[in-house]
C-alpha positions in Angstrom: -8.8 -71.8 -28.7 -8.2 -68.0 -28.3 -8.7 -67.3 -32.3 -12.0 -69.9 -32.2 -13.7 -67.9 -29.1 -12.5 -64.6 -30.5 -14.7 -65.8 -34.2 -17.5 -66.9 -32.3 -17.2 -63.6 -30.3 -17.5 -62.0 -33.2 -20.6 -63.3 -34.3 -22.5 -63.6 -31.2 -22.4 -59.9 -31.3 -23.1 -59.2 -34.2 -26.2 -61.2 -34.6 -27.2 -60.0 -31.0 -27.4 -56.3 -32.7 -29.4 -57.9 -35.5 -32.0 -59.4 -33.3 -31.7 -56.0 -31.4 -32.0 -53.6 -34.0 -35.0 -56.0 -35.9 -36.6 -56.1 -32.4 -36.3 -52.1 -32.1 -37.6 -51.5 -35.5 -40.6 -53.3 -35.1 -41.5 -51.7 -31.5 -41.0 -48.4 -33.2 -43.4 -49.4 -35.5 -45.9 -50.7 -33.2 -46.0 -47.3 -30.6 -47.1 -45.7 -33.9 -50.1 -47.1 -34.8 -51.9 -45.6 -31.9 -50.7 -42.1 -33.6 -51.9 -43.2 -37.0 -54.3 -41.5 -37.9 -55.6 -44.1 -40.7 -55.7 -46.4 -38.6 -56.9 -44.9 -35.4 -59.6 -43.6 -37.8 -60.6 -47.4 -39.3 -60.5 -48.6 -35.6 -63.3 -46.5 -34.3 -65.1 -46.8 -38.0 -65.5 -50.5 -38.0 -65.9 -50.5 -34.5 -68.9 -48.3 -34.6 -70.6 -50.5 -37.4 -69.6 -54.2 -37.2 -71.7 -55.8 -38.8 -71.5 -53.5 -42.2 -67.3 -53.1 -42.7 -66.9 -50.8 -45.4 -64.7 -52.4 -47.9 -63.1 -49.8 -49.6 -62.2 -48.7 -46.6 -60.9 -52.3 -45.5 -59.3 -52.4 -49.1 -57.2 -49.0 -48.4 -56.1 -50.1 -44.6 -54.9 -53.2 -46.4 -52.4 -51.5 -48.6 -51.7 -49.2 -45.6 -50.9 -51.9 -43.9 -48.4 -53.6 -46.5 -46.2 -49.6 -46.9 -45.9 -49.8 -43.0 -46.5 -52.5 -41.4 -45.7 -55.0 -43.3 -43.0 -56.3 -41.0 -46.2 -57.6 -38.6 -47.7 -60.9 -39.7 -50.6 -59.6 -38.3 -52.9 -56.7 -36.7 -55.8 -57.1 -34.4 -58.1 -54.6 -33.8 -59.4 -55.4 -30.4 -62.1 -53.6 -28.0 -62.2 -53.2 -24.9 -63.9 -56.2 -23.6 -61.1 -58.4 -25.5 -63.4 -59.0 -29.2 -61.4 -58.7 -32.4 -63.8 -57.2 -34.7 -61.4 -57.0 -37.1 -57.7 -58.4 -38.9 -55.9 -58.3 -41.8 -55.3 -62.0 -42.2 -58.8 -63.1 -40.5 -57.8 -65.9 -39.1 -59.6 -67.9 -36.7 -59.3 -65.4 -34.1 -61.5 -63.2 -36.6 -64.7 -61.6 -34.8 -63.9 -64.2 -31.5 -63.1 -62.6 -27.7 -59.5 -62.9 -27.0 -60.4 -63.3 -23.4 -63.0 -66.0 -23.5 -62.9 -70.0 -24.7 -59.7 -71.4 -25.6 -57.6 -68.0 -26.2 -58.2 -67.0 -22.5 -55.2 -68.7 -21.9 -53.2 -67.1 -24.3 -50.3 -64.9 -23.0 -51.9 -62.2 -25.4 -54.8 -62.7 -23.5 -52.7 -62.6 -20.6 -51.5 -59.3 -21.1 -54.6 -57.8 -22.3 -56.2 -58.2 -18.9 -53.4 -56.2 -17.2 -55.1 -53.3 -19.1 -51.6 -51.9 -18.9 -51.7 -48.2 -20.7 -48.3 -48.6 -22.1 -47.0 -50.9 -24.5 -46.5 -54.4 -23.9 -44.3 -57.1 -26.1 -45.4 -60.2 -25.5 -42.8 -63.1 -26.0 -43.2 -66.0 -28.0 -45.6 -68.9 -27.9 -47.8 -71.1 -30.0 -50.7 -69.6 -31.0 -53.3 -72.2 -32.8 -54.9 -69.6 -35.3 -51.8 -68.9 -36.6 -50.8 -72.7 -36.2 -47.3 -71.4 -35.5 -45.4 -69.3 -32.6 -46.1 -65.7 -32.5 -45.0 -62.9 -30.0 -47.3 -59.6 -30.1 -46.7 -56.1 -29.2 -50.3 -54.6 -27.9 -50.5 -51.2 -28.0 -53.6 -49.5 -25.7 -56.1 -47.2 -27.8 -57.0 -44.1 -26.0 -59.3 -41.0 -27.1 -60.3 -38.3 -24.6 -59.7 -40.4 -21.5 -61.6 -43.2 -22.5 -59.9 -46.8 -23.1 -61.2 -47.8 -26.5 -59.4 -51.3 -26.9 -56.1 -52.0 -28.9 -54.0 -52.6 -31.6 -52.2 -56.2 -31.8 -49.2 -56.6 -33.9 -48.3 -60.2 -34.5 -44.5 -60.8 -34.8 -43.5 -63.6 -37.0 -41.0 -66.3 -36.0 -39.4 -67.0 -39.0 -37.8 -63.0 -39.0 -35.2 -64.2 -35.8 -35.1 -67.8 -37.7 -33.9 -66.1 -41.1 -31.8 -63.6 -39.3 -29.8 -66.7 -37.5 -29.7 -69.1 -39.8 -26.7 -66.6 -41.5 -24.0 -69.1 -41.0 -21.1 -67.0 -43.2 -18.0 -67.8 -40.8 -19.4 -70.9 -39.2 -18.3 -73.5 -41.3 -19.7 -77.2 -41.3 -20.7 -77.9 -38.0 -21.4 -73.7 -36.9 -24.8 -72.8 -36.1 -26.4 -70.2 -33.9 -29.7 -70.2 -32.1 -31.5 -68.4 -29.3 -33.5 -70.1 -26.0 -36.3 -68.1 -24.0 -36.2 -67.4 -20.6 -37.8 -71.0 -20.4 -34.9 -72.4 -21.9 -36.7 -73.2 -25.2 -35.1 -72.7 -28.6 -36.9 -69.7 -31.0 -34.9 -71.0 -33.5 -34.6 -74.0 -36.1 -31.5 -76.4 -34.9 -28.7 -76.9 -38.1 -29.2 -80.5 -37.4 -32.8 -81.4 -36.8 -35.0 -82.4 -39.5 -38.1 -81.3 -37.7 -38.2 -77.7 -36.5 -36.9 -77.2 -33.1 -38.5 -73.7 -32.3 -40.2 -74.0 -28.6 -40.1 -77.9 -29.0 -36.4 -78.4 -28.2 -35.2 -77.2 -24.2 -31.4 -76.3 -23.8 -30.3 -77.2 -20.3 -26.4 -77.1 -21.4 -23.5 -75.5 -19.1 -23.7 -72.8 -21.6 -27.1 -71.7 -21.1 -26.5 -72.8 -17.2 -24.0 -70.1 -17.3 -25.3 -67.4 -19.4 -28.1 -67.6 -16.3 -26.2 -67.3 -13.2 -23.0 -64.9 -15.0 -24.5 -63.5 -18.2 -22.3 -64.6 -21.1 -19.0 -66.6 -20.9 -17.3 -69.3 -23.5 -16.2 -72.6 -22.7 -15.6 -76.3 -24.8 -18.6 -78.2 -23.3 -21.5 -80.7 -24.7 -24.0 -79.1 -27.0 -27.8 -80.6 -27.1 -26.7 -83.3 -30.0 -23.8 -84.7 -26.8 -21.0 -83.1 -28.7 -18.3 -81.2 -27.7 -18.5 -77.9 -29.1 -16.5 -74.3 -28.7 -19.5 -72.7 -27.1 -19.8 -68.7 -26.5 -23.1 -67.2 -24.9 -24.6 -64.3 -23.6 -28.1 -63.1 -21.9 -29.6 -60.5 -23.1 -33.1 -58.1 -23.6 -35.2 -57.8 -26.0 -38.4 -55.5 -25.1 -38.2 -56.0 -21.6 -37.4 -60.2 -22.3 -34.5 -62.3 -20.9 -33.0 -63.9 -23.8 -30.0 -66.1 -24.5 -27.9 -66.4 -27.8 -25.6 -69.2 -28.1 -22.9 -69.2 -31.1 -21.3 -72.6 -31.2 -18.7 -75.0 -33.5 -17.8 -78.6 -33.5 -14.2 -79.3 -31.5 -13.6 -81.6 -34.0 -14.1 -79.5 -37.0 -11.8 -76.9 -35.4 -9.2 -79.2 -34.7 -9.4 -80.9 -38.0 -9.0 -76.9 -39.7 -6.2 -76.5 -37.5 -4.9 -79.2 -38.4 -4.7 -78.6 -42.3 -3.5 -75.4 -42.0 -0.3 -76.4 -39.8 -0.1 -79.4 -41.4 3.4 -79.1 -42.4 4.9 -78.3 -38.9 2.1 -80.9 -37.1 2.8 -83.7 -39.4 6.6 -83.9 -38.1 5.4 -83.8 -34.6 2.9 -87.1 -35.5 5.6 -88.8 -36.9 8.1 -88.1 -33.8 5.0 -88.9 -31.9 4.7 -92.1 -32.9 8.0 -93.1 -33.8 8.7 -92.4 -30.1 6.1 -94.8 -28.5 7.7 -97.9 -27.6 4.7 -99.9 -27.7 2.3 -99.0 -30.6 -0.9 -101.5 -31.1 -2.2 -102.0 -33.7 -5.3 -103.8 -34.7 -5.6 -107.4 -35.4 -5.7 -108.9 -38.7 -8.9 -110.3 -38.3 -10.1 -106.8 -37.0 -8.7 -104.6 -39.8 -11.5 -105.0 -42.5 -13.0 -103.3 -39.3 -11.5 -100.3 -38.9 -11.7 -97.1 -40.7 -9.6 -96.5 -44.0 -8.0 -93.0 -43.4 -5.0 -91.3 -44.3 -2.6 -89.3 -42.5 -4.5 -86.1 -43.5 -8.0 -87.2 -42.3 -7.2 -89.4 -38.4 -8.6 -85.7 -36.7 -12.0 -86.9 -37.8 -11.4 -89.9 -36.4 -14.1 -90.7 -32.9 -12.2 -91.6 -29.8 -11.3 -95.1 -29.0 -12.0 -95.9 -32.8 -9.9 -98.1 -35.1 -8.1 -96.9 -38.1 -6.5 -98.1 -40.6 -3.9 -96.5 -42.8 -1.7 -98.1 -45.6 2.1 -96.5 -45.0 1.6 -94.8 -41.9 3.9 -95.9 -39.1 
């Protein structure tokens, strides 16, 4: 138990620092733009004169855009009263009021009507242009006093996804996945054909735990009903409570124990059973029932099962 924790340990943190450091990176990025001179410049251009966008211009923001920010999805370039009058993807937020119809309820929208002057990293949620989750980092545009809108930089789920879906170490049943502060996975479960991210909601002792002490590791029941080496740990990202969860199949570490002591373990089986004075065994007519094993496989074995193995006493 000591040497499975210790591995899953391991990996929680340093995953953690990936999602950190990604996380960091991109906010690094994000404060920038409002410095950007390009940018800034393209903002008050096409803001100016709507409905002519000079595309030369657009064309050279676009490979500006790919050098440096590439690790966005996304940019908005938003005024004041909430209107994007320009993106690089266009989507079907293109030239529409964040703030009004059906993205008023939006958190972006959310946090756009705070009219906070610093930066704000907004967590992730659906968001139907997109037709996939996004989180955002909105970034205020100021010249000379006067507050000339913002820059929106849509973050793409499927960075944490590809960052955790690393299962080197984790072996069969191994898999590691974040939940929000709403207890919903951001990330695709190991097991789940259908994606999982802000469909599936953790209410396990681990993530129980990881909210009332912070992180901790315990043998408990995953989301599948399986019992699992679990290892947890809440933690920030851009002002967000998250919580990462590295966990392994009990089974599959038993069974890996198992083979590697199978020398020394097989001799305590057979004293084991040669000790019982009452072993049962299944009936005849029950044996084309029960599960054809041999001595090195009875760890996969489920509970309360029948097996059956020719030689083994």
């Amino acid at each position: 138990q000591a040497a499975t924790f210790a591995r899953l340990r391991k990996i929680r943190e340093a995953r953690k620092r990936d999602i950190v450091d990604y996380f960091s990176n991109v906010r690094r990025l994000a404060l920038g733009i409002a410095e950007d001179d390009r940018m800034v410049s393209f903002f008050e251009a096409a803001r100016a004169d709507q409905r002519k966008p000079d595309r030369i211009l657009e064309y050279e923001i676009d490979k500006h855009y790919v050098a440096r920010y590439g690790d966005f999805y996304d940019i908005l370039f938003v005024d004041a009263t909430g209107y994007v009058f320009h993106s690089i993807k266009k989507e079907s937020d293109y030239r529409r009021n964040i703030l009004d119809g059906d993205l008023a309820d939006t958190r972006i929208a959310e946090a756009l009507r705070r009219k906070d002057p610093k930066e704000q990293f907004v967590e992730y949620e659906f968001y139907a242009p997109s037709g996939e989750p996004a989180a955002f980092f909105a970034v205020t545009l100021q010249r000379g006093g006067e507050h000339k809108g913002w820059f929106v930089l849509q973050c793409p789920i499927n960075r944490v996804n590809m960052i955790l879906t690393d299962r080197d170490g984790l072996g069969r049943t191994g898999e590691v996945y974040v939940v929000d502060e709403h207890r919903l996975m951001l990330t695709d479960s190991r097991f789940l054909e259908d994606s999982t991210i802000l469909k599936l909601q953790i209410d396990t002792r681990a993530v129980r735990q990881a909210v009332a002490q912070r992180e901790g590791e315990q043998i408990i029941e995953d989301y599948r009903g399986i019992r699992v080496f679990s290892s947890f740990e809440k933690f920030s990202v851009s002002g967000v409570a998250w919580i990462i969860i590295v966990e392994i199949d009990e089974d599959e570490v038993i069974t890996d124990y198992y083979r590697e002591n199978k020398r020394g373990l097989g001799k305590e089986v057979y004293r084991y059973l040669t000790a019982r004075s009452r072993v049962r065994h299944p009936p005849d007519d029950a044996a084309t029932e029960a599960k054809r094993v041999d001595v090195n496989e009875y760890a996969k074995a489920t509970p309360g099962s029948a097996l059956k193995a020719s030689g083994v006493y």
